[in-house]
Each structure stands twice: as structure tokens, then as C-alpha cells.
N, CA, C and O atoms as a GROMACS GRO file, in nm:
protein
  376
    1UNK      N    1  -3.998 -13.771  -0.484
    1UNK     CA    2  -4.016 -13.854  -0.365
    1UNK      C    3  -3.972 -13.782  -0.239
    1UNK      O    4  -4.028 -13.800  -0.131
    2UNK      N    5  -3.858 -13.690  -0.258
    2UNK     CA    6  -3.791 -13.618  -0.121
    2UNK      C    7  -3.918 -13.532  -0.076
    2UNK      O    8  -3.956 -13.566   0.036
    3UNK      N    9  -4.005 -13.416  -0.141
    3UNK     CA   10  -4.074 -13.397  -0.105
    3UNK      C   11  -4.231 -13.415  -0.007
    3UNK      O   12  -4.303 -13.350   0.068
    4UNK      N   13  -4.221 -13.535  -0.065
    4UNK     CA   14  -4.376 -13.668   0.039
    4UNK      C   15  -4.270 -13.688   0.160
    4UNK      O   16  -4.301 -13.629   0.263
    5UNK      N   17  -4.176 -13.746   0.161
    5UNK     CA   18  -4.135 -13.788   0.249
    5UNK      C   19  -4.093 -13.632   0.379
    5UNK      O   20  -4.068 -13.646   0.499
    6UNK      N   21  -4.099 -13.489   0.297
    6UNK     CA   22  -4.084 -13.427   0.412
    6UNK      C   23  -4.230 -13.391   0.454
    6UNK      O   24  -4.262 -13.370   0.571
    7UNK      N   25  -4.323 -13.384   0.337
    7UNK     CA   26  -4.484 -13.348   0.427
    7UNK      C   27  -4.536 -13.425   0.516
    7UNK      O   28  -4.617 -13.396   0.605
    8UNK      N   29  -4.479 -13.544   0.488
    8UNK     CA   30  -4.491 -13.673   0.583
    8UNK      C   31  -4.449 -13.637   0.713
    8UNK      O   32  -4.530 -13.607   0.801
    9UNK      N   33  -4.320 -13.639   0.730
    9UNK     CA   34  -4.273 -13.569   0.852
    9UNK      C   35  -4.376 -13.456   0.922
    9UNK      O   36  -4.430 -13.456   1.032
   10UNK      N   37  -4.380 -13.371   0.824
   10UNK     CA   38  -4.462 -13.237   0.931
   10UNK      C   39  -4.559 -13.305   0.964
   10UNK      O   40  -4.577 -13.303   1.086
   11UNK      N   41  -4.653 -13.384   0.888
   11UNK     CA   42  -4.783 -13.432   0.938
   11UNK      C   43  -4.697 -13.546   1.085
   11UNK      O   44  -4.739 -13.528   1.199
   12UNK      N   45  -4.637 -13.602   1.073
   12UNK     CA   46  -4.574 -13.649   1.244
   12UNK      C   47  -4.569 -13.551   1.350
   12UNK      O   48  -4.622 -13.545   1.461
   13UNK      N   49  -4.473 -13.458   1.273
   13UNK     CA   50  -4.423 -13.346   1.414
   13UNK      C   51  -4.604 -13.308   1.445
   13UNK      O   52  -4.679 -13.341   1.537
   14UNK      N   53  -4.622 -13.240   1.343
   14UNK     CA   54  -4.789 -13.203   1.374
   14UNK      C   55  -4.840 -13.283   1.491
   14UNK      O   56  -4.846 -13.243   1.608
   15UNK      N   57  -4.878 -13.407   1.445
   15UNK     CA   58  -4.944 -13.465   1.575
   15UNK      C   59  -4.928 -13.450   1.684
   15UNK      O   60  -5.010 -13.409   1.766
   16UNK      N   61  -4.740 -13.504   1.711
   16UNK     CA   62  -4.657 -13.518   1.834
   16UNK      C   63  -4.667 -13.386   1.894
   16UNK      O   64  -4.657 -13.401   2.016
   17UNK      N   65  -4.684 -13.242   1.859
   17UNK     CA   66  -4.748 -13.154   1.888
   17UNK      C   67  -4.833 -13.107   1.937
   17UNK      O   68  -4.833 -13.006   2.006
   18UNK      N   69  -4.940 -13.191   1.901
   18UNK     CA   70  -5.067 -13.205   1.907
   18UNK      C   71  -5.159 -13.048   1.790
   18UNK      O   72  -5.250 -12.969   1.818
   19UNK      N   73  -5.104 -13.060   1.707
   19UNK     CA   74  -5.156 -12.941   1.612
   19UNK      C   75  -5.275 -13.091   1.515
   19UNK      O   76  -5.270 -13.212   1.489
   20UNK      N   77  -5.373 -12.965   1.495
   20UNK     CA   78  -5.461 -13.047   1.418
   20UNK      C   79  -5.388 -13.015   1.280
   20UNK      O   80  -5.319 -12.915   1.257
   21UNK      N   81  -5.415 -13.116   1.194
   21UNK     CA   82  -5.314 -13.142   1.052
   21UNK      C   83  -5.402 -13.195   0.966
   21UNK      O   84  -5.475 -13.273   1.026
   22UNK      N   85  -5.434 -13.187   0.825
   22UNK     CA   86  -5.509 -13.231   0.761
   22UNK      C   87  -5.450 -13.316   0.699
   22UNK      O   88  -5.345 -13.303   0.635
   23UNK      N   89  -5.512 -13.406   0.715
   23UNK     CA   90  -5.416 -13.600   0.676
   23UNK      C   91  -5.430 -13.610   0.468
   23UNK      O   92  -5.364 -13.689   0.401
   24UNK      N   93  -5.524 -13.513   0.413
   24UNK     CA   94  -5.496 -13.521   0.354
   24UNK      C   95  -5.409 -13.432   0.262
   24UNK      O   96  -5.379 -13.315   0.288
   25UNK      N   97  -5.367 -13.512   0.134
   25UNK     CA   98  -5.253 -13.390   0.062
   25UNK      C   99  -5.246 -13.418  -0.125
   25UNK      O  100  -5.264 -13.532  -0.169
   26UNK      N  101  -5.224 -13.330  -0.194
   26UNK     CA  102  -5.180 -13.367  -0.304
   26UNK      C  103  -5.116 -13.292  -0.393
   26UNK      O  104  -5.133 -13.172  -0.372
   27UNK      N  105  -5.043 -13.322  -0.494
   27UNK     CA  106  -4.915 -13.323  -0.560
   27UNK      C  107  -4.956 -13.328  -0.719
   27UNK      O  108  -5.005 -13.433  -0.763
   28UNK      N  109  -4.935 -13.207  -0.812
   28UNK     CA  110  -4.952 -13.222  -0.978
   28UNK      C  111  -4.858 -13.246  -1.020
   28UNK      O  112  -4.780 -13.150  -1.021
   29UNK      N  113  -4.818 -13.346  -1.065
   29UNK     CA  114  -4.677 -13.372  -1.161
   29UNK      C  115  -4.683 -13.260  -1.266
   29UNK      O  116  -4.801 -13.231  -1.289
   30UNK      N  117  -4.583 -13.175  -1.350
   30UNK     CA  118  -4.591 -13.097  -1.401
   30UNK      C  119  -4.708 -12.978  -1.447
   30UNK      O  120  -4.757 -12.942  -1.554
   31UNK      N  121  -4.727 -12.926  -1.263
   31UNK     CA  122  -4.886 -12.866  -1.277
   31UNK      C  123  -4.909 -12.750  -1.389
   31UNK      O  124  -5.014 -12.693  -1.418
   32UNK      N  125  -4.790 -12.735  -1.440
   32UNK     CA  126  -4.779 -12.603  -1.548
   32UNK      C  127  -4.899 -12.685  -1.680
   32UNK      O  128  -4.967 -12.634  -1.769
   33UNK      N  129  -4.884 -12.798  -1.647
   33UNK     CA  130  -4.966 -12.814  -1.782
   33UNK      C  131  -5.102 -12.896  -1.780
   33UNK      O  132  -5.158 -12.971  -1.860
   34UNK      N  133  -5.142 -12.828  -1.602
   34UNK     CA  134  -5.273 -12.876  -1.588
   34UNK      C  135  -5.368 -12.744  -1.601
   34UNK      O  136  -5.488 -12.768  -1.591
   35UNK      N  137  -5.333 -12.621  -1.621
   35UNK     CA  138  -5.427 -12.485  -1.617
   35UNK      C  139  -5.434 -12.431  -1.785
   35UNK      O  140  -5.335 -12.420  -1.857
   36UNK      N  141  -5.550 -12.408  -1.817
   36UNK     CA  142  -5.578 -12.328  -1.912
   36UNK      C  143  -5.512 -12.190  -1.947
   36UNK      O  144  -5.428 -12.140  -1.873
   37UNK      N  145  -5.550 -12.137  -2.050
   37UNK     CA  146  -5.546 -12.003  -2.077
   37UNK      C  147  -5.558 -11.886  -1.980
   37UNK      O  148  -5.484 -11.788  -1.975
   38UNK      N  149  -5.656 -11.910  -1.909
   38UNK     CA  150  -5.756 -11.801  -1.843
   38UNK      C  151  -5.671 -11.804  -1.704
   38UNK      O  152  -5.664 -11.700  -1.640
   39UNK      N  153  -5.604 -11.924  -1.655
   39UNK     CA  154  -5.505 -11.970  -1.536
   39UNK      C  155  -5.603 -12.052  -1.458
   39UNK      O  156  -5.593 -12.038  -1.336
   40UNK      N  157  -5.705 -12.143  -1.505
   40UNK     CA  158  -5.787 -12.177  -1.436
   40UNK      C  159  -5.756 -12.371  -1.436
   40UNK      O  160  -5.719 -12.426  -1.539
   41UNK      N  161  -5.776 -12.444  -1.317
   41UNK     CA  162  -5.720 -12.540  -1.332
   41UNK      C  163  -5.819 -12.630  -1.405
   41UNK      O  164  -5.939 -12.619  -1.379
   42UNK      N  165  -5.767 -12.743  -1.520
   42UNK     CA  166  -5.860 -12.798  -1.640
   42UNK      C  167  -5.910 -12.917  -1.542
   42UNK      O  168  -5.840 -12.969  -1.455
   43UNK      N  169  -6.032 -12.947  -1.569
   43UNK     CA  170  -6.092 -13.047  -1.477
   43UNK      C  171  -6.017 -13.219  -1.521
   43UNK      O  172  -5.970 -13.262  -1.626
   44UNK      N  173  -6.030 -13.265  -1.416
   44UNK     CA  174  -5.903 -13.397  -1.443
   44UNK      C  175  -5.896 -13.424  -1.279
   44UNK      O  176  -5.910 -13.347  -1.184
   45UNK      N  177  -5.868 -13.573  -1.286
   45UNK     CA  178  -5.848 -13.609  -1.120
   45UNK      C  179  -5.702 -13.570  -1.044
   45UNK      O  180  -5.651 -13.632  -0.950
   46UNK      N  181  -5.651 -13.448  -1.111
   46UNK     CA  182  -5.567 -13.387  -0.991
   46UNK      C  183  -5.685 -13.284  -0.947
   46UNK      O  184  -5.725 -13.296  -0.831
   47UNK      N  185  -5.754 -13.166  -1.044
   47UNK     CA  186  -5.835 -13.101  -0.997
   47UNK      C  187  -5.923 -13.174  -0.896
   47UNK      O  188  -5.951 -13.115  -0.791
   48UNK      N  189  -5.970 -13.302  -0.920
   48UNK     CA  190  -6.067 -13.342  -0.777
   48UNK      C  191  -5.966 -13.356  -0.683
   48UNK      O  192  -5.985 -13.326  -0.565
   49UNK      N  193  -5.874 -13.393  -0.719
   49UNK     CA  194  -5.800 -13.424  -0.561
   49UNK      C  195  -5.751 -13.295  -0.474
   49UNK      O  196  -5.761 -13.276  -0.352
   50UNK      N  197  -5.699 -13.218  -0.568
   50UNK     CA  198  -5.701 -13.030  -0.500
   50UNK      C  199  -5.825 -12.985  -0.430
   50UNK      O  200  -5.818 -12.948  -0.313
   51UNK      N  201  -5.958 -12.987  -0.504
   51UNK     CA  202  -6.045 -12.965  -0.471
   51UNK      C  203  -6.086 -13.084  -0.301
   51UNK      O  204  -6.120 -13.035  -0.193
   52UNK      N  205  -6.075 -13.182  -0.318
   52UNK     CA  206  -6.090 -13.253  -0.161
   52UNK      C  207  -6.032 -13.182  -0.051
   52UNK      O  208  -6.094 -13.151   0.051
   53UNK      N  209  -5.861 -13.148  -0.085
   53UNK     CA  210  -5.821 -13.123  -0.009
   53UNK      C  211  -5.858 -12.991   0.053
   53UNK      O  212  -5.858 -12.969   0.174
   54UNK      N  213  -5.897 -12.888  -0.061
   54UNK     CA  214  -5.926 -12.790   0.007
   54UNK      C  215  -6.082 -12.789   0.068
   54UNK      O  216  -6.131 -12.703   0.141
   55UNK      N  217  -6.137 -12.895   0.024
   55UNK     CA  218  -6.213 -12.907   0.124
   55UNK      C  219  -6.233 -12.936   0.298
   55UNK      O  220  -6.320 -12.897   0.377
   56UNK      N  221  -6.103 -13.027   0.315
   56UNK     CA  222  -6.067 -13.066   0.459
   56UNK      C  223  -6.038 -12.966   0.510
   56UNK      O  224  -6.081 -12.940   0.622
   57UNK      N  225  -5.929 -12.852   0.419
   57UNK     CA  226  -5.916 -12.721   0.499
   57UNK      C  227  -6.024 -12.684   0.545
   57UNK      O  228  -6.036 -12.684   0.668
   58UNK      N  229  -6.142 -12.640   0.456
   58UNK     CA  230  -6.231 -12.560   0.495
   58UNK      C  231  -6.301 -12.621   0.636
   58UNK      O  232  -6.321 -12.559   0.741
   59UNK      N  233  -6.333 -12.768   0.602
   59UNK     CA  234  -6.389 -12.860   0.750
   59UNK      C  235  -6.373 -12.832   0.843
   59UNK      O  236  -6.448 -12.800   0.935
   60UNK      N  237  -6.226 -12.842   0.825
   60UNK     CA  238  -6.140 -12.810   0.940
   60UNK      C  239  -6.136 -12.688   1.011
   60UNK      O  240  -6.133 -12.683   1.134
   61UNK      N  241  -6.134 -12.558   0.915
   61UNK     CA  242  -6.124 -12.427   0.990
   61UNK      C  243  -6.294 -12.430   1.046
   61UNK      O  244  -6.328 -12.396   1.159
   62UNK      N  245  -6.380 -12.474   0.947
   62UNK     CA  246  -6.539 -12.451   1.030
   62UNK      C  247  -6.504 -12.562   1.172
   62UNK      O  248  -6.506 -12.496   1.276
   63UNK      N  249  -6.481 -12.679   1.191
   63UNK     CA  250  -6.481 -12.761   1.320
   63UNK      C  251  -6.371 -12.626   1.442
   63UNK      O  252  -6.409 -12.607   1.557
   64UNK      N  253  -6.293 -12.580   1.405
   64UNK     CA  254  -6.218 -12.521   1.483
   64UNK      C  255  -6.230 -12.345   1.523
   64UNK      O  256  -6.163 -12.276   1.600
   65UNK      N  257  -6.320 -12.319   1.453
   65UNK     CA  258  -6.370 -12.211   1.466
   65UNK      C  259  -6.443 -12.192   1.584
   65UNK      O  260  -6.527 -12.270   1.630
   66UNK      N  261  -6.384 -12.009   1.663
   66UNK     CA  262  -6.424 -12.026   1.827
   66UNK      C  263  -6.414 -12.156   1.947
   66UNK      O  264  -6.485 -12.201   2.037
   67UNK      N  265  -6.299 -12.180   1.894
   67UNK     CA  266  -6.304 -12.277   1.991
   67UNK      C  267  -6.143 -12.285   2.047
   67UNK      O  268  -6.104 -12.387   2.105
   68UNK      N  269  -6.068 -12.187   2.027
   68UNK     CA  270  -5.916 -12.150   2.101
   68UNK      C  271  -5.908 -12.138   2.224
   68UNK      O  272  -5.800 -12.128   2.280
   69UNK      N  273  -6.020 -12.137   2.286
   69UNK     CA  274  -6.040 -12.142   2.444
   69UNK      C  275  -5.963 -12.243   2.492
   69UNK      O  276  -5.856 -12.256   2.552
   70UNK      N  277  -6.104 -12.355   2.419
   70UNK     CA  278  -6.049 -12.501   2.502
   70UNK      C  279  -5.978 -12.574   2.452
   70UNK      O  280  -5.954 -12.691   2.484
   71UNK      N  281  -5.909 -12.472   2.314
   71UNK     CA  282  -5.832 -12.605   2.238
   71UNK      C  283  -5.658 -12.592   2.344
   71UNK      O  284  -5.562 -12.669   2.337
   72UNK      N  285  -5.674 -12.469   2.430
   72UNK     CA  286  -5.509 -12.396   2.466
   72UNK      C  287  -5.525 -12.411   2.628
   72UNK      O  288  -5.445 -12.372   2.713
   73UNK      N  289  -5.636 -12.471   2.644
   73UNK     CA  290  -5.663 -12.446   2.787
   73UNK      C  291  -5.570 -12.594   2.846
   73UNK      O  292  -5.634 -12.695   2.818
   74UNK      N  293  -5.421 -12.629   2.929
   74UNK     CA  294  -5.451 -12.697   2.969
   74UNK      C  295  -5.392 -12.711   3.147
   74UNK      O  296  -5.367 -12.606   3.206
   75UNK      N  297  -5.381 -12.797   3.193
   75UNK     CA  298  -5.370 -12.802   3.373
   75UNK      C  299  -5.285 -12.746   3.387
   75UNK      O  300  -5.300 -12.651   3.464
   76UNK      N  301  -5.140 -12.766   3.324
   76UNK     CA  302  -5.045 -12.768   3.357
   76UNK      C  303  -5.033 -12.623   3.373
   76UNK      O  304  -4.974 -12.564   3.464
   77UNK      N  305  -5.090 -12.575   3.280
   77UNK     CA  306  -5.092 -12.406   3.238
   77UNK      C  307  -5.142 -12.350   3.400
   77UNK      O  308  -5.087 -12.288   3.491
   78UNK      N  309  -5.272 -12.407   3.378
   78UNK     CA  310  -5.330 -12.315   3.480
   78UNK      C  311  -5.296 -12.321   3.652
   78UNK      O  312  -5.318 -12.244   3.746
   79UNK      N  313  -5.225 -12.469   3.634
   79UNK     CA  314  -5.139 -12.448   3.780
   79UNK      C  315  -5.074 -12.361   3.779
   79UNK      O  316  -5.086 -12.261   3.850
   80UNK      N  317  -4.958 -12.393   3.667
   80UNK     CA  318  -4.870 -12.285   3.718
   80UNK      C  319  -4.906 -12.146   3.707
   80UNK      O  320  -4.821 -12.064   3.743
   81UNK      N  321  -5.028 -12.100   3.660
   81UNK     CA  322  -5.034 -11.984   3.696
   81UNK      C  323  -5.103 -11.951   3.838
   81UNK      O  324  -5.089 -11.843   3.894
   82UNK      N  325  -5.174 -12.049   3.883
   82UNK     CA  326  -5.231 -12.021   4.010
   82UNK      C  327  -5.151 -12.009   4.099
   82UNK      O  328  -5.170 -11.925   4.186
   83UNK      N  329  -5.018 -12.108   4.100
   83UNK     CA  330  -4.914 -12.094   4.171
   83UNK      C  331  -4.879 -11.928   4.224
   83UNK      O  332  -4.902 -11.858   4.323
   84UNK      N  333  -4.802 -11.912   4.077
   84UNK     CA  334  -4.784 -11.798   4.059
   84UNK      C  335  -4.836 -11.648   4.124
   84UNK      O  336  -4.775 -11.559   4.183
   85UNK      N  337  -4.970 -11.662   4.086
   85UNK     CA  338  -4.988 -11.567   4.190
   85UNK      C  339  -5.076 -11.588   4.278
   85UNK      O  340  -5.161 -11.503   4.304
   86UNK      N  341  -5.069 -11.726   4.349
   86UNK     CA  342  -5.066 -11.762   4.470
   86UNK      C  343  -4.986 -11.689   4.549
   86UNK      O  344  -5.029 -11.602   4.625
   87UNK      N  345  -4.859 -11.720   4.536
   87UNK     CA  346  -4.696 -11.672   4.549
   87UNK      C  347  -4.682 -11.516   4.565
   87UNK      O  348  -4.607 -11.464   4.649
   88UNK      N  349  -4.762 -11.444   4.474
   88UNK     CA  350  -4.746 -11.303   4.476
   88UNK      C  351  -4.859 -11.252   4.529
   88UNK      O  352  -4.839 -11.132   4.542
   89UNK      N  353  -4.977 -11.282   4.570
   89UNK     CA  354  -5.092 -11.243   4.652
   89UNK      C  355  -5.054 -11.239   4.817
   89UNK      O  356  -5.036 -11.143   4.892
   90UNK      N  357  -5.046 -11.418   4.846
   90UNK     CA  358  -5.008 -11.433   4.976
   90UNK      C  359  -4.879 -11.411   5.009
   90UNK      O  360  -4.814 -11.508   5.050
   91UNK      N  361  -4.815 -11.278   4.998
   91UNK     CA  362  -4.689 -11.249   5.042
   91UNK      C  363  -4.684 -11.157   5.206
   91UNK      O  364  -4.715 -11.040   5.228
   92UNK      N  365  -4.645 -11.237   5.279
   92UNK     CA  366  -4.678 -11.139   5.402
   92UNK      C  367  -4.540 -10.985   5.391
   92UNK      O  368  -4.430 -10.967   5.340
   93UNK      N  369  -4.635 -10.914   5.468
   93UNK     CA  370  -4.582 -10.771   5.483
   93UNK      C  371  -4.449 -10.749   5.554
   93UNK      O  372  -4.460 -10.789   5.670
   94UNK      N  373  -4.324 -10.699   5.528
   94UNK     CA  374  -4.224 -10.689   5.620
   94UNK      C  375  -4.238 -10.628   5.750
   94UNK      O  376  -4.143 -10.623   5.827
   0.00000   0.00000   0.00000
């Protein structure tokens, strides 16, 4: 249970962040004795539920792909940099 309750958390901080977070998640109770021989995981509804999730990853990295521009772009940033070298452009000459 300690464990949900801390992925839980990150998925909060995440938000309050504003980091995109994949809402979903899942957990094999003794996963040692969900894989075969070969190390391959035996089909069973933890395998679908692994498999979902890594599907949202993938969603997710295709929705977010090339797009760090406008995901980092914001006002506050770009004031203060205009400020900035506002400040250091218009400096009159001694």
C-alpha cells in the first residue's frame, strides 16, 4: 500500500508542476511468478494492464513529440528576458 500511495503523490507533484504524467499505472503482486522460462511475461490481466500502460507512454511521447517549443515557452520567461536585455542594449555611453 506505501508504494500507491507514493506514485500517487508524484502523479500530484506532477501536475502542480505542470509535467504531463500518465494517469495511468500498474503493479504485479509477486511479478517473479508472472514470466516464463524464456523471461517473457505469461499472458494474464496483469500482462494487459502493463501492456495499456505502456501504451499511454507511447501516446504520450507521439502527442509530445516536437513540440518543446511551446510546451517551455512562457510570458513570464520572455519578459524577463526582454527586460534584460532591454537593460543591456539601451545603456547610454559614459
Amino acid at each position: 500500500m506505501q508504494s500507491f500511495n507514493v506514485v500517487s503523490q508524484l502523479r500530484v507533484h506532477g501536475r502542480w508542476m505542470w509535467m504531463f504524467t500518465v494517469p495511468n499505472q500498474s503493479s504485479v503482486r509477486k511479478a517473479y511468478l508472472e514470466f516464463d522460462n524464456v523471461g517473457r511475461m505469461k499472458l494474464s490481466p496483469y500482462n494487459d494492464r502493463v501492456v495499456d500502460v505502456m501504451e499511454d507512454m507511447v501516446w504520450l511521447t507521439i502527442m509530445l513529440r516536437d513540440r518543446q517549443e511551446s510546451l517551455v515557452d512562457r510570458y513570464s520567461e520572455r519578459k524577463e528576458n526582454f527586460e534584460h536585455i532591454s537593460a543591456r542594449v539601451n545603456q547610454r555611453s559614459i
